[in-house]
C-alpha positions in Angstrom: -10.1 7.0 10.8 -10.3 4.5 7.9 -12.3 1.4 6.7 -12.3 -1.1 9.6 -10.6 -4.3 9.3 -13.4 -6.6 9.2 -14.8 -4.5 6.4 -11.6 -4.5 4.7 -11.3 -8.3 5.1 -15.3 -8.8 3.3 -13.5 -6.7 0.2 -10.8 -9.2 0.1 -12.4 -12.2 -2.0 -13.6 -9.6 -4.6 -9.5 -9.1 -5.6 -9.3 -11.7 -7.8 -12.4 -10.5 -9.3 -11.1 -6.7 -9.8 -8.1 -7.6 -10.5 -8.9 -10.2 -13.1 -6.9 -13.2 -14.9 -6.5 -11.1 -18.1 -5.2 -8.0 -16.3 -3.1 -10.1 -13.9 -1.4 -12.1 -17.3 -0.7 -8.9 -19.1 2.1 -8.2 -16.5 5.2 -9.8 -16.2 8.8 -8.8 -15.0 11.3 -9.4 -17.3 14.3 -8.7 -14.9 14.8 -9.0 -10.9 12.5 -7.2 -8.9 13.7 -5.1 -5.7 11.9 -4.2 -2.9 13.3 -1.6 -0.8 12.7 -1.6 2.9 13.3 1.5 5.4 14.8 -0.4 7.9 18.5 -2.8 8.5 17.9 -6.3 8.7 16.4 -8.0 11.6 13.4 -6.3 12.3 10.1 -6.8 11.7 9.8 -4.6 8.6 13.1 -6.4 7.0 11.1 -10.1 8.2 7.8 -8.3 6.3 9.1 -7.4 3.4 11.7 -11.0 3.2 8.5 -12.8 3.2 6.2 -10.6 0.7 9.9 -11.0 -1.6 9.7 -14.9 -1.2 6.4 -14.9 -2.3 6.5 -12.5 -5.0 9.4 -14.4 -6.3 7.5 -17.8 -6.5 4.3 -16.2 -8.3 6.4 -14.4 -11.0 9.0 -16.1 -11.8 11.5 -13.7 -10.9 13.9 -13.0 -8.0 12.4 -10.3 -5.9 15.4 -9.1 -3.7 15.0 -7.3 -0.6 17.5 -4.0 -0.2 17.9 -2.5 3.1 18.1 1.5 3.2 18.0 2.2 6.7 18.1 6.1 7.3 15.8 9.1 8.3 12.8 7.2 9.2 12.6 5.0 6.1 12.4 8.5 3.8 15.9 6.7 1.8 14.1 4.1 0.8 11.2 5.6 -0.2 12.8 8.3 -2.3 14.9 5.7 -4.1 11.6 4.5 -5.2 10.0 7.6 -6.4 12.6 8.8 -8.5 12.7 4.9 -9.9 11.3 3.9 -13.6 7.8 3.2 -12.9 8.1 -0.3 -14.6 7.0 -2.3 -11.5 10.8 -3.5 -10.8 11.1 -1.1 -7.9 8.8 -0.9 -4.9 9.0 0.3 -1.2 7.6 -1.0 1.9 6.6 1.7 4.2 5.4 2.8 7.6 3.3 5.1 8.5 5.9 8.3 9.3 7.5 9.4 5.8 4.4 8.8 4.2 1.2 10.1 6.4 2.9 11.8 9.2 6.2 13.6 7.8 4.6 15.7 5.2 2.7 17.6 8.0 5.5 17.4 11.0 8.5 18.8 8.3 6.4 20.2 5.7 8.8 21.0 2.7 11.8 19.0 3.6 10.9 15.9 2.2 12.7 14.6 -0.9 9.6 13.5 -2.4 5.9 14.7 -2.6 4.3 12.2 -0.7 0.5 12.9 -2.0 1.9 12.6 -5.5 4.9 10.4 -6.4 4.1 7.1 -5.5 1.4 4.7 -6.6 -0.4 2.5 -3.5 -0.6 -1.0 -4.2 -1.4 -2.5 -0.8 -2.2 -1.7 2.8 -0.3 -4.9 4.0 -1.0 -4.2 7.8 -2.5 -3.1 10.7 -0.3 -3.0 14.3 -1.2 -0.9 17.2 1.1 0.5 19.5 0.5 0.2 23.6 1.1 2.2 26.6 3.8 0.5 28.8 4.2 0.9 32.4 6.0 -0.5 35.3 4.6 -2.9 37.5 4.2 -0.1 40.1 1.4 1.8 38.3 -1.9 0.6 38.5 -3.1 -1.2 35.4 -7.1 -1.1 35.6 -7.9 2.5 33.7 -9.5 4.4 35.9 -6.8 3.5 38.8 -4.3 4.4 36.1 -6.4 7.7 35.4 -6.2 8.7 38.7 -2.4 7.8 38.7 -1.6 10.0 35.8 -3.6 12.7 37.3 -1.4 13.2 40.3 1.5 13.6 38.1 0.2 15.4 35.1 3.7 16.2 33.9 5.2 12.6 33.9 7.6 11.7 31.4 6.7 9.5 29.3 9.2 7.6 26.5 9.4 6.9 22.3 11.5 5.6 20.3 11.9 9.3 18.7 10.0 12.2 18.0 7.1 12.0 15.0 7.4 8.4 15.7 3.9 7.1 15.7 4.6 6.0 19.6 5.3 9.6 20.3 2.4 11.0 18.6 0.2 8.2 20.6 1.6 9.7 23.8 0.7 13.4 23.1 -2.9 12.6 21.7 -3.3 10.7 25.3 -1.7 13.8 27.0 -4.1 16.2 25.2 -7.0 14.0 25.5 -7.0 13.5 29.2 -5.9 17.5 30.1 -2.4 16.3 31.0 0.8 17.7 30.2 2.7 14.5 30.0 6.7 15.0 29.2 8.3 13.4 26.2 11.5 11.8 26.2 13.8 9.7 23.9 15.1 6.5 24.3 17.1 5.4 20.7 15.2 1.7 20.7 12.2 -0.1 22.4 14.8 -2.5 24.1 16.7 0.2 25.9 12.9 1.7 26.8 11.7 -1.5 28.0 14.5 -1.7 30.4 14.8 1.7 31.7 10.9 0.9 32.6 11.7 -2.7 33.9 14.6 -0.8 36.1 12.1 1.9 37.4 13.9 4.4 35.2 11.0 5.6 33.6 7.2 4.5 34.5 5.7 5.2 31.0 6.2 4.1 27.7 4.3 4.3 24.0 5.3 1.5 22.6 5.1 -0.9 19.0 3.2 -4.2 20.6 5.4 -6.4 18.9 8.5 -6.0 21.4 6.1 -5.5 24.3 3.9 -9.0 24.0 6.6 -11.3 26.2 7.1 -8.9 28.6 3.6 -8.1 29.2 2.9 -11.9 28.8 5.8 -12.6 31.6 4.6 -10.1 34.1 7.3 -7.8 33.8 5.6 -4.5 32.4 2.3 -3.7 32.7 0.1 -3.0 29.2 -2.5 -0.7 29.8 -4.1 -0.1 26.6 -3.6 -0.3 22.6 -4.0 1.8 20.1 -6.0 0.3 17.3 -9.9 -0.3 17.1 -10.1 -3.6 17.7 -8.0 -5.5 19.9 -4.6 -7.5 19.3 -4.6 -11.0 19.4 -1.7 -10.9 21.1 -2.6 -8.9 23.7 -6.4 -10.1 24.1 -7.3 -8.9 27.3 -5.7 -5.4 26.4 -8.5 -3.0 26.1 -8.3 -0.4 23.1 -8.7 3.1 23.9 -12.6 3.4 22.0 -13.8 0.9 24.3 -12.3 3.3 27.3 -13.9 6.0 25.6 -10.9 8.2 24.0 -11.7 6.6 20.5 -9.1 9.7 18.9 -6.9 7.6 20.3 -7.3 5.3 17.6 -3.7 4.9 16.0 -2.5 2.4 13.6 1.2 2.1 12.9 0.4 0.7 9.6 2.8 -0.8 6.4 1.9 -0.2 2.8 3.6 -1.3 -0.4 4.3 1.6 -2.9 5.8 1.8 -6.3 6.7 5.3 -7.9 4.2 7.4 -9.8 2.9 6.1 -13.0 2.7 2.6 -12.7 0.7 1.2 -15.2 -2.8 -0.6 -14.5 -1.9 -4.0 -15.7 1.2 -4.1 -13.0 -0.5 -2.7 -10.2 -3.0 -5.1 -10.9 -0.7 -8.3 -11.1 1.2 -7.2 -7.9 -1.8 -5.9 -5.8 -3.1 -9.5 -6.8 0.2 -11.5 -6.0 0.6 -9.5 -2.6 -3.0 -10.1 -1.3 -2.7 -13.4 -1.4 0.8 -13.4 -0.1 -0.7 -11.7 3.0 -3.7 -14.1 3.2 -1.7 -17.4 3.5 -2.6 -19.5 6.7 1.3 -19.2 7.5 1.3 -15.3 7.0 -1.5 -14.9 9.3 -0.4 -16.9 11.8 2.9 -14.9 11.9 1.5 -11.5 11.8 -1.0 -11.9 14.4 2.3 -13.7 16.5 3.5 -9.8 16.0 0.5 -8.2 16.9 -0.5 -7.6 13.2 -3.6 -7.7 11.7 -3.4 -8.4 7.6 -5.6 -5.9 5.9 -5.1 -6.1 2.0 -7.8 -5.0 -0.7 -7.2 -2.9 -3.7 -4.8 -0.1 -4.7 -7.6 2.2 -4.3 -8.3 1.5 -0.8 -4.9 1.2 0.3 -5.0 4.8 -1.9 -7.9 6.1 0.5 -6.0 4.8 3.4 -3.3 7.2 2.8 -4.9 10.3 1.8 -7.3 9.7 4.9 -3.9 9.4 7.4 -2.4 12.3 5.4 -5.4 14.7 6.3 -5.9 13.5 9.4 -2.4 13.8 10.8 -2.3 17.5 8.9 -5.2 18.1 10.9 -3.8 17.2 13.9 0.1 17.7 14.7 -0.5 21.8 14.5 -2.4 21.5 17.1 -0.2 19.4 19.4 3.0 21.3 19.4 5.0 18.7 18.4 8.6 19.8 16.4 11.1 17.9 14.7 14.2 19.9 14.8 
């Protein structure tokens, strides 16, 4: 699907190098910075993005403020950055949906081209998501297999259609000859506990909200999403090692600025934001998530996106998936 992690991490110490201290120096802000975020405050996006701001603020000098622009899947904040000066003021964190996943599930009713409006400076992270069930259904794969098979139109929840966790379920649907029913809960907290209630038996799921549950033997994980597995969830098996490696589904965050940026400011904050990411503390608490820091250039974290872009273009004809 993309570079793997642990090749992404070997990149990481040639940064400074590509970056360089003359490109880095040319670059400085000369008012407050804003970085926009998708998402109210609270959640782990709004803690992201109040940390990368704290850190850009120390390494330049200048107050990096974090504005919340909640709304239509984080496509606000992004188009507030694309129609922005490209002066390296304004920037966007982003998930995977409005920029890999949108253009191909409403094509041509997004305010912004995303192919060609912003500039990628950094693929912050890497989280995978995780099929929930209730403690009821068997958690060893080929028991749960077997399970699914006798009910091969079970419902099965998300936190919204297009949502990465909805697009998880459909691919396992598809790839196991099932015809698994999707249904809406607004929130993984209302999910979890129509699945803790025996509501629902199913759910696709971010890892982050389902680590203390799992960990407290109230819902079963039966398997994540990414290639490797999370180090929160260690004795989670990914779907490649049970053989459905198509499966393999990141629900990413990248920081974008709009089009244009010049070299010498993607360079400084590509720079300032890897080793934002690569701080002992930073790691600790994204792993604590279920992340898994990626970093590298703007032109990986450029690849990254054109690869998601074709592959979910590819893909979401196919599945019958609408967004009405």
């Amino acid at each position: 699907m993309r570079i793997t992690r642990r090749a992404m991490a070997g990149l990481l110490p040639a940064v400074a190098i590509t970056s360089g201290a003359s490109a880095q120096a040319a670059w400085q802000p000369a008012r407050p910075m804003r970085l926009l975020v998708g998402f109210p405050p609270g959640g782990a996006a709004d803690l992201l993005a109040r940390r990368l701001a704290d850190s850009l603020t120390q390494a330049l000098g200048q107050t990096v403020v974090v504005e919340n622009r909640p709304g239509a899947g984080a496509q606000l904040a992004l188009d507030a950055a694309a129609k922005a000066q490209p002066d390296g003021l304004t920037i966007s964190l982003s998930p995977m949906g409005p920029l890999a996943v949108n253009p191909a599930l409403t094509p041509g009713r997004l305010p912004y081209n995303a192919a060609e409006d912003f500039t990628p400076l950094i693929h912050v992270w890497d989280q995978p998501n995780v099929i929930v069930a209730g403690m009821d259904v068997p958690q060893a794969w080929p028991a749960f297999v077997e399970w699914l098979r006798r009910r091969p139109e079970e419902p099965y929840a998300s936190v919204g259609p297009g949502s990465s966790n909805h697009l998880t379920g459909a691919l396992m649907s598809r790839a196991l000859g099932l015809n698994l029913q999707h249904i809406t809960y607004r929130g993984s907290a209302a999910a979890l506990t129509a699945i803790m209630g025996g509501e629902i038996k199913l759910f696709v799921d971010n890892v982050t909200t389902t680590i203390p549950l799992a960990r407290d033997g109230r819902v079963r994980a039966i398997a994540v999403t990414t290639a490797t597995r999370s180090a929160a969830l260690p004795d989670v098996p990914t779907f490649a090692e049970l053989g459905l490696p198509e499966l393999t589904v990141s629900s990413w965050q990248v920081v974008v600025g709009p089009k244009g940026l010049p070299p010498a400011v993607v360079a400084r904050l590509n720079g300032e934001l890897n080793r934002a990411i690569r701080t002992p503390e930073a790691v600790a608490w994204m792993r604590s998530l279920g992340a898994e820091p990626v970093g590298g250039t703007a032109e990986q974290a450029a690849t990254m996106l054109r690869t998601e872009r074709e592959r979910w273009a590819r893909l979401i004809p196919g599945m019958g998936i609408t967004v009405d």
